[in-house]
PyMOL Python script that loads the backbone (N, CA, C, O; Angstrom):
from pymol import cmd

cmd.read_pdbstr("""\
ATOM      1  N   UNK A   1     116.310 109.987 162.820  1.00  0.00           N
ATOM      2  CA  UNK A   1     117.266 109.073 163.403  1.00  0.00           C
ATOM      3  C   UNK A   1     117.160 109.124 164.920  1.00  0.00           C
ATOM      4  O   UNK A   1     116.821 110.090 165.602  1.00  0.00           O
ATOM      5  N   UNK A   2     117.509 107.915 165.318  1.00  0.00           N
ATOM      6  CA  UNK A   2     117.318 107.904 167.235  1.00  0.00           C
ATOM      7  C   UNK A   2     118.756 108.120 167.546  1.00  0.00           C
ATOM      8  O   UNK A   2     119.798 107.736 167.015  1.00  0.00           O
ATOM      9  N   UNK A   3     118.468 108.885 168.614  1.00  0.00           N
ATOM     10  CA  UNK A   3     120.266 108.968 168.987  1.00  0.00           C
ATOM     11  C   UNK A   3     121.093 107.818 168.854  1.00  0.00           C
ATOM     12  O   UNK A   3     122.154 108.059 168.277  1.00  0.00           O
ATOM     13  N   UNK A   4     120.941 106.755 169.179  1.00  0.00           N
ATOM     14  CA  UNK A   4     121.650 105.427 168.603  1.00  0.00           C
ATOM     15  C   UNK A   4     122.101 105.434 167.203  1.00  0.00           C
ATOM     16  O   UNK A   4     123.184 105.078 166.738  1.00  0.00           O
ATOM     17  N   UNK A   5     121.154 105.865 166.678  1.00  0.00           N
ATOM     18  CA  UNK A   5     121.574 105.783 165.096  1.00  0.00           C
ATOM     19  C   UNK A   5     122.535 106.722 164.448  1.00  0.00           C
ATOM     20  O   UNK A   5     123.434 106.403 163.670  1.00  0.00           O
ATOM     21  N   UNK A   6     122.206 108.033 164.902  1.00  0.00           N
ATOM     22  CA  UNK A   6     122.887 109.047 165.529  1.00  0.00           C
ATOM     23  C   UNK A   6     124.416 108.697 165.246  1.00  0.00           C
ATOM     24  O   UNK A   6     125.215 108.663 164.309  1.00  0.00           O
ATOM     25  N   UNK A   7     124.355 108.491 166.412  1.00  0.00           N
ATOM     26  CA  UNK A   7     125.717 108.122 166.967  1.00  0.00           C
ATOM     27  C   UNK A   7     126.764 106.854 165.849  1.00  0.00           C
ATOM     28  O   UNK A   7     127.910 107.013 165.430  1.00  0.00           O
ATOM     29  N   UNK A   8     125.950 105.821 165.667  1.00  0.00           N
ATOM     30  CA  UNK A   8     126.263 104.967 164.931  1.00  0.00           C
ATOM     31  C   UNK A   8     126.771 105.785 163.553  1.00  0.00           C
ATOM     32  O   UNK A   8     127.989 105.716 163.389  1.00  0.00           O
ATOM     33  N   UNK A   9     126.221 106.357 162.792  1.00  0.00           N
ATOM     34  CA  UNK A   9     126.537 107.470 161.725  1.00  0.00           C
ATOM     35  C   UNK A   9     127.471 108.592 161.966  1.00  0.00           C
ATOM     36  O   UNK A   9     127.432 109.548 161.191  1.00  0.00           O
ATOM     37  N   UNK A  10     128.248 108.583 162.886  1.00  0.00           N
ATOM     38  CA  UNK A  10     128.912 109.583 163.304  1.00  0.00           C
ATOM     39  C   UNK A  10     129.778 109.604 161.920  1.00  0.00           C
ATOM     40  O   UNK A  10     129.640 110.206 160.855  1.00  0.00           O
ATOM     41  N   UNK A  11     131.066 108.344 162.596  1.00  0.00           N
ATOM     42  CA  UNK A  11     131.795 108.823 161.716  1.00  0.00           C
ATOM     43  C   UNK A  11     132.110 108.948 159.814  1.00  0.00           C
ATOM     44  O   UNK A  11     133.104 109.184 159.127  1.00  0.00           O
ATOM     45  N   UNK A  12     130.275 108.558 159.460  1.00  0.00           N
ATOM     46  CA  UNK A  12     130.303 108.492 157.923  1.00  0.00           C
ATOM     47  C   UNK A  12     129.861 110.292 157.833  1.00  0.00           C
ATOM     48  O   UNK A  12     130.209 110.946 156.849  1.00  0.00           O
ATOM     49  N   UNK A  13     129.076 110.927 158.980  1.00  0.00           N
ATOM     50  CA  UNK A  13     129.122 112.208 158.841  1.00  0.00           C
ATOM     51  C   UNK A  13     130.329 112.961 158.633  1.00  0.00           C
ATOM     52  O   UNK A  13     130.598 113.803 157.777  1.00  0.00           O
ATOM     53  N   UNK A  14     131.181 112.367 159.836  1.00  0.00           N
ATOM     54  CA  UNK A  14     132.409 113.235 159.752  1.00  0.00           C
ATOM     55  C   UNK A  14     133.169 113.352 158.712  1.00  0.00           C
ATOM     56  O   UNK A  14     133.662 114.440 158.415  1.00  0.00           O
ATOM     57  N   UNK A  15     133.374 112.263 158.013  1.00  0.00           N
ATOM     58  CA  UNK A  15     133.613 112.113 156.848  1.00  0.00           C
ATOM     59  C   UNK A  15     133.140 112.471 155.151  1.00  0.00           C
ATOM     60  O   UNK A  15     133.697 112.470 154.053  1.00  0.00           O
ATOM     61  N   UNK A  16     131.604 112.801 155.772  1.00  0.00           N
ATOM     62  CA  UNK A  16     131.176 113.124 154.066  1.00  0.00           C
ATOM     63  C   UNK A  16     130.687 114.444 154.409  1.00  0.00           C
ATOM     64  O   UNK A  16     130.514 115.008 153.328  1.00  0.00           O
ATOM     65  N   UNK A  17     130.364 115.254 155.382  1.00  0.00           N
ATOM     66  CA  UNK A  17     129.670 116.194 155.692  1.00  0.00           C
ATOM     67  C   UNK A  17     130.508 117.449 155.243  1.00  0.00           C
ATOM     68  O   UNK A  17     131.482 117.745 155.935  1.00  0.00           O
ATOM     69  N   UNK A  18     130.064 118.557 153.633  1.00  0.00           N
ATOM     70  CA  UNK A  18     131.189 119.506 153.807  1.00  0.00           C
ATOM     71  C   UNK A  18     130.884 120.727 154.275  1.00  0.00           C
ATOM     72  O   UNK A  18     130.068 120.795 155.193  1.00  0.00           O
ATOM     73  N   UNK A  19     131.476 121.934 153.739  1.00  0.00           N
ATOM     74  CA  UNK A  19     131.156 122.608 155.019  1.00  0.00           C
ATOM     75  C   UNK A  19     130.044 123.728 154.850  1.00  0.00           C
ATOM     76  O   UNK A  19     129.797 124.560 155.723  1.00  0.00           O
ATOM     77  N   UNK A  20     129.346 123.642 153.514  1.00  0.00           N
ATOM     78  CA  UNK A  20     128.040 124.038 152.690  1.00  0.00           C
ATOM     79  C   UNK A  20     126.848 123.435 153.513  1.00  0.00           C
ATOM     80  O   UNK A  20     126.062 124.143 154.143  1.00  0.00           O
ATOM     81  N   UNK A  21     126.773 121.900 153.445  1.00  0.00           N
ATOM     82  CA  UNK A  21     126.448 121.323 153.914  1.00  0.00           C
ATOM     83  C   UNK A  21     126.207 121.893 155.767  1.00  0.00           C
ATOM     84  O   UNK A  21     125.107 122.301 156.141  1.00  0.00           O
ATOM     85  N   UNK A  22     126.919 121.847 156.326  1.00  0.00           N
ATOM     86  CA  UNK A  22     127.284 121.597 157.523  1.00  0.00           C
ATOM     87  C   UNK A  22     126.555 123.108 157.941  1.00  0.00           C
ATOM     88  O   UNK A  22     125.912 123.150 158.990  1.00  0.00           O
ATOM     89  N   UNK A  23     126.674 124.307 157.112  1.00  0.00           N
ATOM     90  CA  UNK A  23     126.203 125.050 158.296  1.00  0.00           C
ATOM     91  C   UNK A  23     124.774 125.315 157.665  1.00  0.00           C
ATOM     92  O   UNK A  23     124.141 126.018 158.452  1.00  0.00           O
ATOM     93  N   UNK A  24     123.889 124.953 156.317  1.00  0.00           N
ATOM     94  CA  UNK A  24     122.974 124.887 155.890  1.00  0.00           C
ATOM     95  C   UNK A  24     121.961 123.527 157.133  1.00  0.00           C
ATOM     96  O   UNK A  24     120.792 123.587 157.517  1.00  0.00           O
ATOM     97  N   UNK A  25     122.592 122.900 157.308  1.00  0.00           N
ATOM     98  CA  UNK A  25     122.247 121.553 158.994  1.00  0.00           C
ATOM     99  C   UNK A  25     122.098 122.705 160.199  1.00  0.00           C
ATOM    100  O   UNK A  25     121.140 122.777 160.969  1.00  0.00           O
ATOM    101  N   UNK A  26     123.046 123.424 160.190  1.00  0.00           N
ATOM    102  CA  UNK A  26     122.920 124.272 161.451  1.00  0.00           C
ATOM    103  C   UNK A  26     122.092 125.044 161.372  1.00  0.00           C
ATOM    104  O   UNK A  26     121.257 124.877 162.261  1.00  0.00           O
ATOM    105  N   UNK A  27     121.843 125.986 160.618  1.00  0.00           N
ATOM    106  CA  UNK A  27     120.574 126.549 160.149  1.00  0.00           C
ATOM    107  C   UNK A  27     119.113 126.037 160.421  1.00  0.00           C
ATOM    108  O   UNK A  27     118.134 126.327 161.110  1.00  0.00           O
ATOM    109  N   UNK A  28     119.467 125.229 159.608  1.00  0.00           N
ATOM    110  CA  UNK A  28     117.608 124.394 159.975  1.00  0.00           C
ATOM    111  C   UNK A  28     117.524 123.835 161.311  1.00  0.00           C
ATOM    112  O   UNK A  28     116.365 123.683 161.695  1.00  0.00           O
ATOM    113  N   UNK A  29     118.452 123.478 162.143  1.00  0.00           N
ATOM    114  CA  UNK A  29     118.627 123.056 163.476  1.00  0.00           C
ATOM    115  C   UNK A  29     118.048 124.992 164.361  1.00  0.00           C
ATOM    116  O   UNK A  29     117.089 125.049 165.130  1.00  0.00           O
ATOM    117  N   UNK A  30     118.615 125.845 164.104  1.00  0.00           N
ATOM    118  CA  UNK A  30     118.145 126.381 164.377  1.00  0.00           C
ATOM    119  C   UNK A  30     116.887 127.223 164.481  1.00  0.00           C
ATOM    120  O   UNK A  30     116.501 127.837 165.476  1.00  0.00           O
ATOM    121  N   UNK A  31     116.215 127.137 163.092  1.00  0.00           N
ATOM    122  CA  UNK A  31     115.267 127.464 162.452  1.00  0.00           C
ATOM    123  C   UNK A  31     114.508 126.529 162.819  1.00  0.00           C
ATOM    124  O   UNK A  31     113.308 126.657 162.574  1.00  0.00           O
ATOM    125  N   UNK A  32     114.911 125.498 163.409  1.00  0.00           N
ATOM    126  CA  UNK A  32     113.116 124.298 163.673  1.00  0.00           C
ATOM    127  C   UNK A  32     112.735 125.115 164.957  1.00  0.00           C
ATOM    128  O   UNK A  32     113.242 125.963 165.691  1.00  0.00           O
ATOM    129  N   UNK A  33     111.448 124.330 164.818  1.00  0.00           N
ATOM    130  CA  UNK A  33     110.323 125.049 165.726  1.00  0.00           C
ATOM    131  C   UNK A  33     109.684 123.842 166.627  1.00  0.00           C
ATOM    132  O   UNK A  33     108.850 123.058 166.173  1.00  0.00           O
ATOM    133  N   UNK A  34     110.332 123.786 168.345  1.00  0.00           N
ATOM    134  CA  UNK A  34     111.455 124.253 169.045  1.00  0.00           C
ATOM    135  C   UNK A  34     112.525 124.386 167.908  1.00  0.00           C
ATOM    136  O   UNK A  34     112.540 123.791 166.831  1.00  0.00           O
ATOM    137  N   UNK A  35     113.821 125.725 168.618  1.00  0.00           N
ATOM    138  CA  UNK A  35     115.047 125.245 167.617  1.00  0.00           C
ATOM    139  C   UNK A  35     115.406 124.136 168.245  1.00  0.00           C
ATOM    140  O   UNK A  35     114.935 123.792 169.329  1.00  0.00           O
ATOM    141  N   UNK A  36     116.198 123.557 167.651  1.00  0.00           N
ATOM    142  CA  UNK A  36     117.522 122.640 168.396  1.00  0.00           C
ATOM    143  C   UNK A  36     118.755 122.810 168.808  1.00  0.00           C
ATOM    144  O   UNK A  36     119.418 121.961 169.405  1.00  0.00           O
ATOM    145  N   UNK A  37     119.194 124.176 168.434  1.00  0.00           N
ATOM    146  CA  UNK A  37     120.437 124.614 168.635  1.00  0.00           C
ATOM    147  C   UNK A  37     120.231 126.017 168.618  1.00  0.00           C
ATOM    148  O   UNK A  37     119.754 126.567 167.625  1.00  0.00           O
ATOM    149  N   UNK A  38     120.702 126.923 170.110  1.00  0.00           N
ATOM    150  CA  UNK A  38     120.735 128.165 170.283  1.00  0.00           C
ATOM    151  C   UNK A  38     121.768 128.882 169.393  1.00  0.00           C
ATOM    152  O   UNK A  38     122.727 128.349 168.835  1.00  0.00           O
ATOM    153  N   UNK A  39     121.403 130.215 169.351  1.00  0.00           N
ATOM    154  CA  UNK A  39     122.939 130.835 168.579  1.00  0.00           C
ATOM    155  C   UNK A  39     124.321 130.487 168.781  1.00  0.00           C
ATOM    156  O   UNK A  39     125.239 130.431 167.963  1.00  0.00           O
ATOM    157  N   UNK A  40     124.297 130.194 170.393  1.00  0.00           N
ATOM    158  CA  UNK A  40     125.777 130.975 171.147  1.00  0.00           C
ATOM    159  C   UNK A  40     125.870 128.943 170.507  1.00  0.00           C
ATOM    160  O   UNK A  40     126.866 128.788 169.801  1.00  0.00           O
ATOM    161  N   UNK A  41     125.231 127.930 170.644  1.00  0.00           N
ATOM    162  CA  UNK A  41     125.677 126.455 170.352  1.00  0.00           C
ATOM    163  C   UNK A  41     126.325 126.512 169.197  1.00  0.00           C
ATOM    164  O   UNK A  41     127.524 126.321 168.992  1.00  0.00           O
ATOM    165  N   UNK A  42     125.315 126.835 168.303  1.00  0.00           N
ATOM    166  CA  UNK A  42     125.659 127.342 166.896  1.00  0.00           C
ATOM    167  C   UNK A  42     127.108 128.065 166.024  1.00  0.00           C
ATOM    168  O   UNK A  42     127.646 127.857 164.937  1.00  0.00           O
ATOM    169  N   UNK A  43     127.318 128.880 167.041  1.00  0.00           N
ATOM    170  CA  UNK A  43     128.685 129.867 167.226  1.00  0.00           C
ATOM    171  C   UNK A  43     130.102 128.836 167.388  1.00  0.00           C
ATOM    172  O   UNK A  43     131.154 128.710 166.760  1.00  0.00           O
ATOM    173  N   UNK A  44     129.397 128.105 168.768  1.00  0.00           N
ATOM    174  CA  UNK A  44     130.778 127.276 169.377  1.00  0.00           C
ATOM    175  C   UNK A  44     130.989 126.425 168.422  1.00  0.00           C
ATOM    176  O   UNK A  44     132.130 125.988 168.279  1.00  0.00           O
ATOM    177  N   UNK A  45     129.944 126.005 167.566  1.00  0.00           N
ATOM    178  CA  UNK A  45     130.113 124.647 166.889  1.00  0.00           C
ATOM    179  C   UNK A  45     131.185 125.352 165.755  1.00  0.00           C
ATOM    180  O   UNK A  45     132.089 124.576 165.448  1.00  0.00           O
ATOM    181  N   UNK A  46     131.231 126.417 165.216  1.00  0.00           N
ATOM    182  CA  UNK A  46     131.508 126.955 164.054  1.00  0.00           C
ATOM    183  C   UNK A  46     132.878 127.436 164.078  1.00  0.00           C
ATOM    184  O   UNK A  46     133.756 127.076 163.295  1.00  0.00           O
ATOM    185  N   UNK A  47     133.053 128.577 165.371  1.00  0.00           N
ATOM    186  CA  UNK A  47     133.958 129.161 165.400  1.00  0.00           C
ATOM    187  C   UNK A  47     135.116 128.724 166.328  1.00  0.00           C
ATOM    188  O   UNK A  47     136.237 129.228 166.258  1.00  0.00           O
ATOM    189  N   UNK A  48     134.718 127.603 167.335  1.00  0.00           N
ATOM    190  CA  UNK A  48     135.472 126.730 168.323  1.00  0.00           C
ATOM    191  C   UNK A  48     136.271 125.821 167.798  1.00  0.00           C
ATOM    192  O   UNK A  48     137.218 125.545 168.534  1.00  0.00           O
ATOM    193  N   UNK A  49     136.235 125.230 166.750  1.00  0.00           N
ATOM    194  CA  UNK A  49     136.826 124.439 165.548  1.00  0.00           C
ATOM    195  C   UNK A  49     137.497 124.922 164.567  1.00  0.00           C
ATOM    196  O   UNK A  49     136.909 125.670 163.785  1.00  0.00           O
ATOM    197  N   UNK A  50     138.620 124.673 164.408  1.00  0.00           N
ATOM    198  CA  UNK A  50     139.379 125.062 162.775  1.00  0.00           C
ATOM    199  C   UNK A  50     138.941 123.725 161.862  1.00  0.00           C
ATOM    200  O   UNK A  50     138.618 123.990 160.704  1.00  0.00           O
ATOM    201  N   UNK A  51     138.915 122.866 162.106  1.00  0.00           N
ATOM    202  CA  UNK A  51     138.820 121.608 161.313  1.00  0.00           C
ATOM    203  C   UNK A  51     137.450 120.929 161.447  1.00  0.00           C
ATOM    204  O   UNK A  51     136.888 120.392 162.402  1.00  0.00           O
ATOM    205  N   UNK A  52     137.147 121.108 160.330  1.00  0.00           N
ATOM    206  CA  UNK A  52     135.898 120.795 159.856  1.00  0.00           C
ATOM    207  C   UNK A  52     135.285 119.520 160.540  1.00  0.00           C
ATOM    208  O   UNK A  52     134.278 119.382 161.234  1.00  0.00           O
ATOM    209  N   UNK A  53     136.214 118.662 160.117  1.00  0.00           N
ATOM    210  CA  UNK A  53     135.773 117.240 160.821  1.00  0.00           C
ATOM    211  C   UNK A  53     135.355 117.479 161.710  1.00  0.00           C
ATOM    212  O   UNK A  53     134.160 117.248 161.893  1.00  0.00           O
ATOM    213  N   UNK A  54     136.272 118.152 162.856  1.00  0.00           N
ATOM    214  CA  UNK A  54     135.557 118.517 164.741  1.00  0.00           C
ATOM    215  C   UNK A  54     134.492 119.388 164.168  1.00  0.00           C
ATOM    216  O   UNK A  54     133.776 118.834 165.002  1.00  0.00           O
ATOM    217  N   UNK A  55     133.921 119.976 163.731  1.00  0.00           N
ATOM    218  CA  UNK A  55     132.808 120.692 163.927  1.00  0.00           C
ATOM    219  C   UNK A  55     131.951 119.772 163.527  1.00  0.00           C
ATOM    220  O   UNK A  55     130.899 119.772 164.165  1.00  0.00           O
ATOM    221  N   UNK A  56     132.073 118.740 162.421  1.00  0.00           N
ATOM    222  CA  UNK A  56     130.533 117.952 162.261  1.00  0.00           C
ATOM    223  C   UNK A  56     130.327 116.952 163.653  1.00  0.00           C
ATOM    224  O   UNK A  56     129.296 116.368 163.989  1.00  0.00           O
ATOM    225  N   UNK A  57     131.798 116.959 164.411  1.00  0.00           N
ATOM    226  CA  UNK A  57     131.446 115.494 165.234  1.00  0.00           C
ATOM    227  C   UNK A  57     131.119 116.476 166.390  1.00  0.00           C
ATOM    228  O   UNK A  57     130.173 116.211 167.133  1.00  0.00           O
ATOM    229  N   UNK A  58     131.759 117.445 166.551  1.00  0.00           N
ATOM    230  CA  UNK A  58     130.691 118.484 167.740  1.00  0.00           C
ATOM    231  C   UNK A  58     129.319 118.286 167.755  1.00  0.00           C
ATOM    232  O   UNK A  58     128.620 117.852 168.671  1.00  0.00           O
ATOM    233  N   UNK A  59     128.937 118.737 166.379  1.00  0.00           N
ATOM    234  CA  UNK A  59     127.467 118.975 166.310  1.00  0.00           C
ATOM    235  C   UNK A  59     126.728 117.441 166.367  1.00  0.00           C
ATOM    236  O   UNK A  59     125.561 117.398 166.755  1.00  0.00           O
ATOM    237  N   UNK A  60     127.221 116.545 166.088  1.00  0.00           N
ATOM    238  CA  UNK A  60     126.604 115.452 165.810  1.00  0.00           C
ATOM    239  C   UNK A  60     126.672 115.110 167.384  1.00  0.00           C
ATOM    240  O   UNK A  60     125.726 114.341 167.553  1.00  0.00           O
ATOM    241  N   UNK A  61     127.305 115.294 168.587  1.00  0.00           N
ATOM    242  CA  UNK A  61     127.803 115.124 170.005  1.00  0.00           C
ATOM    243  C   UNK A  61     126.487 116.158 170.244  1.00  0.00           C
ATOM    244  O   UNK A  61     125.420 115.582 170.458  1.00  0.00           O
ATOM    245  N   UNK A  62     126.475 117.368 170.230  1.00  0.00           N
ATOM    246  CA  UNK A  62     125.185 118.622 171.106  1.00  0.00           C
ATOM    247  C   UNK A  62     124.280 117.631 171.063  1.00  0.00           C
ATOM    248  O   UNK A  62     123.746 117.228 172.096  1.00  0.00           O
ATOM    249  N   UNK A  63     123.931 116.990 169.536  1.00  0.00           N
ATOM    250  CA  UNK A  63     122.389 116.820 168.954  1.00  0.00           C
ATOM    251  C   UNK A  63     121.879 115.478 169.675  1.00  0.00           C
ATOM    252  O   UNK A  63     120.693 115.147 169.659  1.00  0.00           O
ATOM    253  N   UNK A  64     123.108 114.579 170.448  1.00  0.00           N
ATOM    254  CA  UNK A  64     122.629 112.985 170.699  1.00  0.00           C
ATOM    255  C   UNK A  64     122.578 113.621 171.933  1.00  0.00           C
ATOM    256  O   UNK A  64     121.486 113.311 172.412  1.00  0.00           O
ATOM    257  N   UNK A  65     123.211 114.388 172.751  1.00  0.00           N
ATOM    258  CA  UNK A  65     123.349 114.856 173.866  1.00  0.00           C
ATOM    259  C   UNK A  65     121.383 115.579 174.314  1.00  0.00           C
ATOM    260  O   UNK A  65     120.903 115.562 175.447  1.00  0.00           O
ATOM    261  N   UNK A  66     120.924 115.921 173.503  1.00  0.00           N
ATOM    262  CA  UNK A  66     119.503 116.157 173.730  1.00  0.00           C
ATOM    263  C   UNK A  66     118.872 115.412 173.129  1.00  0.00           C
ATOM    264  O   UNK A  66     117.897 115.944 172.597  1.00  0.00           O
ATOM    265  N   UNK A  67     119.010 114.067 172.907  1.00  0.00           N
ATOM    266  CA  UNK A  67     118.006 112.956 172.919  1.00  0.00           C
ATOM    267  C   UNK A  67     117.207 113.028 171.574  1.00  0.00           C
ATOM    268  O   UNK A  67     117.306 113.822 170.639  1.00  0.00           O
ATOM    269  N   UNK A  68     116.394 111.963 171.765  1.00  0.00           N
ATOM    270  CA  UNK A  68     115.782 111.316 170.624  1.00  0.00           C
ATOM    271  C   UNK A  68     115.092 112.483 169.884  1.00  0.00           C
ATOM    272  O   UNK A  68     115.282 112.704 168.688  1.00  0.00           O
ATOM    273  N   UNK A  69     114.261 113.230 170.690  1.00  0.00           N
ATOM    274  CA  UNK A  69     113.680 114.419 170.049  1.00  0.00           C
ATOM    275  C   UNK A  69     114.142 115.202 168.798  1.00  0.00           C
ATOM    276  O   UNK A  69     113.582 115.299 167.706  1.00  0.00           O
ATOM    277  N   UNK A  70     115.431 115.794 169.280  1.00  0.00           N
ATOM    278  CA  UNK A  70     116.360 116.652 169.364  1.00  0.00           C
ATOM    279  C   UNK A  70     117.161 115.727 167.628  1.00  0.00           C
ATOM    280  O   UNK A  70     117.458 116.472 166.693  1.00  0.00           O
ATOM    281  N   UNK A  71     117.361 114.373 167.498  1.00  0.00           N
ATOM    282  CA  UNK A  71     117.931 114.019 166.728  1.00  0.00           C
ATOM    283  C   UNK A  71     116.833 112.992 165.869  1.00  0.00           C
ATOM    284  O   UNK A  71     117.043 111.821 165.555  1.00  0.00           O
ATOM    285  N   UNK A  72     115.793 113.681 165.637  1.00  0.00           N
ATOM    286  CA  UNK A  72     114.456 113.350 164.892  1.00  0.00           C
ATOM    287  C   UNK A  72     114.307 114.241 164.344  1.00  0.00           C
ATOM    288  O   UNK A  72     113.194 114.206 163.820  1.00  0.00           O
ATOM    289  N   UNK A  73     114.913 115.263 164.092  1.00  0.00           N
ATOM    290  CA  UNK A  73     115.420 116.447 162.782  1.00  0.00           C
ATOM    291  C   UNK A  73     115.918 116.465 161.963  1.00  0.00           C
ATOM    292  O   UNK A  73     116.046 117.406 161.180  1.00  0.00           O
ATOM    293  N   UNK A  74     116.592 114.825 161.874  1.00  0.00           N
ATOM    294  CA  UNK A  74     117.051 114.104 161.008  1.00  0.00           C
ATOM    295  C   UNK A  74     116.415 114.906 159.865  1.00  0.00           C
ATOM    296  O   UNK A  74     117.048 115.741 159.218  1.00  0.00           O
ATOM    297  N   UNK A  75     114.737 114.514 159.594  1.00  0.00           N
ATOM    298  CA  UNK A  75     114.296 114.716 158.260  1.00  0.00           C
ATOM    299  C   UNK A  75     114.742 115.784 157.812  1.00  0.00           C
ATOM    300  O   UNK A  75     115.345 116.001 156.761  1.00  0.00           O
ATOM    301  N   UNK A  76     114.387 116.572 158.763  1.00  0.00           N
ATOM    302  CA  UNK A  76     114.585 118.384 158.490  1.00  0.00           C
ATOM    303  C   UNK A  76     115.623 118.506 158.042  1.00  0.00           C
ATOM    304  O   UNK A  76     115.751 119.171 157.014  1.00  0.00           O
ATOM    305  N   UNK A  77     116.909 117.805 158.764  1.00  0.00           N
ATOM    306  CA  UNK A  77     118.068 118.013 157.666  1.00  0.00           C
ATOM    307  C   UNK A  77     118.178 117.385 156.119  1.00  0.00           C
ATOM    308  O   UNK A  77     119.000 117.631 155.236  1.00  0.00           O
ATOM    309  N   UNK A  78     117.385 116.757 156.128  1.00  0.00           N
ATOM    310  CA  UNK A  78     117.336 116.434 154.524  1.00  0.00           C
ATOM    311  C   UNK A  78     116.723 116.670 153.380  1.00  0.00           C
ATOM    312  O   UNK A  78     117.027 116.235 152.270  1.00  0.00           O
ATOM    313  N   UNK A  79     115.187 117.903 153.897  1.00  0.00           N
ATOM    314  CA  UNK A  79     114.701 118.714 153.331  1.00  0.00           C
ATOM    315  C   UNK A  79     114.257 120.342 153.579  1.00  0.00           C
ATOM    316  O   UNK A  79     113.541 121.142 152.976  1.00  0.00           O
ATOM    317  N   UNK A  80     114.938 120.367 154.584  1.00  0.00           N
ATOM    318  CA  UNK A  80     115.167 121.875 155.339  1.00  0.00           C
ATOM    319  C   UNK A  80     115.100 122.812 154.238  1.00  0.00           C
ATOM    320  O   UNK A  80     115.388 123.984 154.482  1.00  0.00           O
ATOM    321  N   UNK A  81     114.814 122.527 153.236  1.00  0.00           N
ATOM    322  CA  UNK A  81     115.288 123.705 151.932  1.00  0.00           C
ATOM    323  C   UNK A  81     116.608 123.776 150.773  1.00  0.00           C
ATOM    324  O   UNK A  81     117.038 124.446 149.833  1.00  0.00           O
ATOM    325  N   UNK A  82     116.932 122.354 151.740  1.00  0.00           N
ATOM    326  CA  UNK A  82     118.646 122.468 150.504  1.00  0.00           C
ATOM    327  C   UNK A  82     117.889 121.168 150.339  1.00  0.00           C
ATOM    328  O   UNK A  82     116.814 120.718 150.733  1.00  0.00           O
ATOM    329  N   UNK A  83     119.344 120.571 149.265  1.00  0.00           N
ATOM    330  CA  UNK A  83     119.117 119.377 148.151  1.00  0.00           C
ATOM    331  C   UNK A  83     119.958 118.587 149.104  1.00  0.00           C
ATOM    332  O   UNK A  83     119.871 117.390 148.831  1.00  0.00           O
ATOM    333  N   UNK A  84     120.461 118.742 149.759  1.00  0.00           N
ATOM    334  CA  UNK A  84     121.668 117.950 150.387  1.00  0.00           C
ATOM    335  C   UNK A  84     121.198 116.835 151.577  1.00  0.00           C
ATOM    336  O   UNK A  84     120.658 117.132 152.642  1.00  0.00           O
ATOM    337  N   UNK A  85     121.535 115.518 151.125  1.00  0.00           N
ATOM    338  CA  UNK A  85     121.443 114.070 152.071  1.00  0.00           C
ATOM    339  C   UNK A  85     122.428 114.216 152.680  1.00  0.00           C
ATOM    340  O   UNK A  85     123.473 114.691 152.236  1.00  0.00           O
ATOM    341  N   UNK A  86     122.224 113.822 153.795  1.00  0.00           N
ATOM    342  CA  UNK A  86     123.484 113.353 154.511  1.00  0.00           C
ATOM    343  C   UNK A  86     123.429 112.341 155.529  1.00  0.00           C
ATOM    344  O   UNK A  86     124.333 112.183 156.350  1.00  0.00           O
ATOM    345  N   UNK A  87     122.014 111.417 155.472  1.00  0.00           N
ATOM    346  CA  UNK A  87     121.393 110.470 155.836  1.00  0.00           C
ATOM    347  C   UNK A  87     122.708 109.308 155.193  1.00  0.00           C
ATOM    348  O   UNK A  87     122.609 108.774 154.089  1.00  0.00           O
ATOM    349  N   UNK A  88     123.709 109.120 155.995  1.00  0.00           N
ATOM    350  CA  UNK A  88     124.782 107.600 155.286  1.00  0.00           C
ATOM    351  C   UNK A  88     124.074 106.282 155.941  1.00  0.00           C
ATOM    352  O   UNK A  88     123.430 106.173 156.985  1.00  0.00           O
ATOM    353  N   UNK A  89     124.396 105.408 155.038  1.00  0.00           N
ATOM    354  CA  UNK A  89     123.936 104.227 155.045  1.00  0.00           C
ATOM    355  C   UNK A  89     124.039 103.210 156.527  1.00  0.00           C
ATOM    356  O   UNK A  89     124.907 102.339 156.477  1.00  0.00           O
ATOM    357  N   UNK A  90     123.342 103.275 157.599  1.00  0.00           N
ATOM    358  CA  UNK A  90     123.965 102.957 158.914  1.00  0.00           C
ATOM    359  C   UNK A  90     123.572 100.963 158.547  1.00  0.00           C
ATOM    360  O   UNK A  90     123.894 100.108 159.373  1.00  0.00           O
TER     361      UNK A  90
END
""", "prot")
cmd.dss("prot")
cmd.show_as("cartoon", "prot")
cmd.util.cbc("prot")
cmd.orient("prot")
């Protein structure tokens, strides 16, 4: 996805993204090679939030915030090793 698209998908993320989901995304964000997200990002996204919703729209905010690259991990989040889409219909 291009950050546009990104962005455009926000709020069907915020909405369907749970929280299995959500840190299995953070994971592979970190685990790509560049990562995309340092620990301490990783941390804030997780532990800076009580409510789930703010943590997917955090993370979905870091990831457009470093550009197209950065949110062309898209795939990776959809076969990073889990079963889980979260590609919504833009």
């Amino acid at each position: 996805l291009s950050v546009d698209q990104l962005s455009n998908a926000r709020l069907g993320l915020i909405e369907g993204v749970s929280e299995a989901v959500l840190k299995d995304v953070i994971d592979g964000l970190r685990a790509a090679n560049p990562p995309v997200l340092t620990g301490r990002e990783a941390n804030q996204i997780m532990q800076g939030n009580q409510v789930q919703e703010d943590r997917v729209g955090q993370l979905v905010d870091v990831v457009c915030k470093k550009g197209d690259v950065a949110s062309g991990y898209e795939n990776h989040w959809q076969d990073g090793g889990t079963s889980h889409q979260i590609n919504p219909q833009i």
